[in-house]
N, C-alpha and C positions, 0 to 999 in steps of 0.2 A: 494589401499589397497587390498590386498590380502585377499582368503577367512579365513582362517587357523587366522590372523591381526583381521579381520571383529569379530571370534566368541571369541577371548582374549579381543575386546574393549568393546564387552557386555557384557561376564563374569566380567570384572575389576569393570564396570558400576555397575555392581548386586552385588558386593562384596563376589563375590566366590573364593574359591580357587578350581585350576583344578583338584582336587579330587571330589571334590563338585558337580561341574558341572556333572565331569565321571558321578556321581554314581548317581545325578537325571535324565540323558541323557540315562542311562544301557549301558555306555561302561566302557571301561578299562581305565585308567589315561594314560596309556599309547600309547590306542587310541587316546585319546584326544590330548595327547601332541605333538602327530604326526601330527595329522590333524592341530593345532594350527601351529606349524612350516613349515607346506605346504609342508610337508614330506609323507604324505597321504592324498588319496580326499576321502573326507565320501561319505557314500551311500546314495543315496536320503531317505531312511528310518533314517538314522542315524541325517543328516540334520536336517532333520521333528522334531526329535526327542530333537535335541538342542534347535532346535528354539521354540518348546513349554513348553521346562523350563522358556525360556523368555517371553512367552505366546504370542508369535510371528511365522509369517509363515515364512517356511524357504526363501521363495522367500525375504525377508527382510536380512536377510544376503547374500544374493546373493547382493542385492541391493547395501548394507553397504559397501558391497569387493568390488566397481566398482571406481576404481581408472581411471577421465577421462584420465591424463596426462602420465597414466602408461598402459590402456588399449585403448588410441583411438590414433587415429592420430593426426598432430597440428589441424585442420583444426575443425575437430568433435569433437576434446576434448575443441575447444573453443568455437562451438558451445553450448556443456553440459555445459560448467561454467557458460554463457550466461543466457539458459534458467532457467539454477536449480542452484542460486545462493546461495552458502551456503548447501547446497544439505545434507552433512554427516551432520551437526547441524542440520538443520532440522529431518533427519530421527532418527538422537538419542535426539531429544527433546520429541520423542513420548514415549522412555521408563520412567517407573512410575508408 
């Protein structure tokens, strides 16, 4: 999953629409919409900034975006499914 992936599956979760988010986050929808399409990388402040409409540290959507099969090798990404089974239901079992 991608990061841009990661901040639409929390948004969808939260029942916002990406206007909503922009304008609790203090960007532009058009900000948002870019970063959601991984057509721009947010700034660590901007991050920060989404993640605590979710009441969440950004380093949790970093978490969220980490697709083993798509960002590791065979080897490590079968490692990760091993140790952290379930891994993305896990970390969005914690929103609420």
């Amino acid at each position: 999953m991608k990061l841009g992936k990661a901040i639409v599956k929390l948004r969808e979760l939260h029942g916002l629409k990406q206007v909503e988010l922009a304008d609790k986050a203090g960007i532009s929808a058009t900000a948002l919409s870019q970063i959601e399409t991984d057509k721009a990388k947010p700034s660590d402040k901007t991050l920060k900034d989404i993640a605590a409409v979710f009441n969440k540290d950004a380093a949790f959507i970093i978490l969220l975006s980490i697709d083993p099969e798509k960002d590791m090798n065979e080897e490590d990404g079968a490692m990760f499914k091993h140790l952290f089974p379930g891994f993305h239901d896990k970390l969005l079992s914690t929103i609420g």
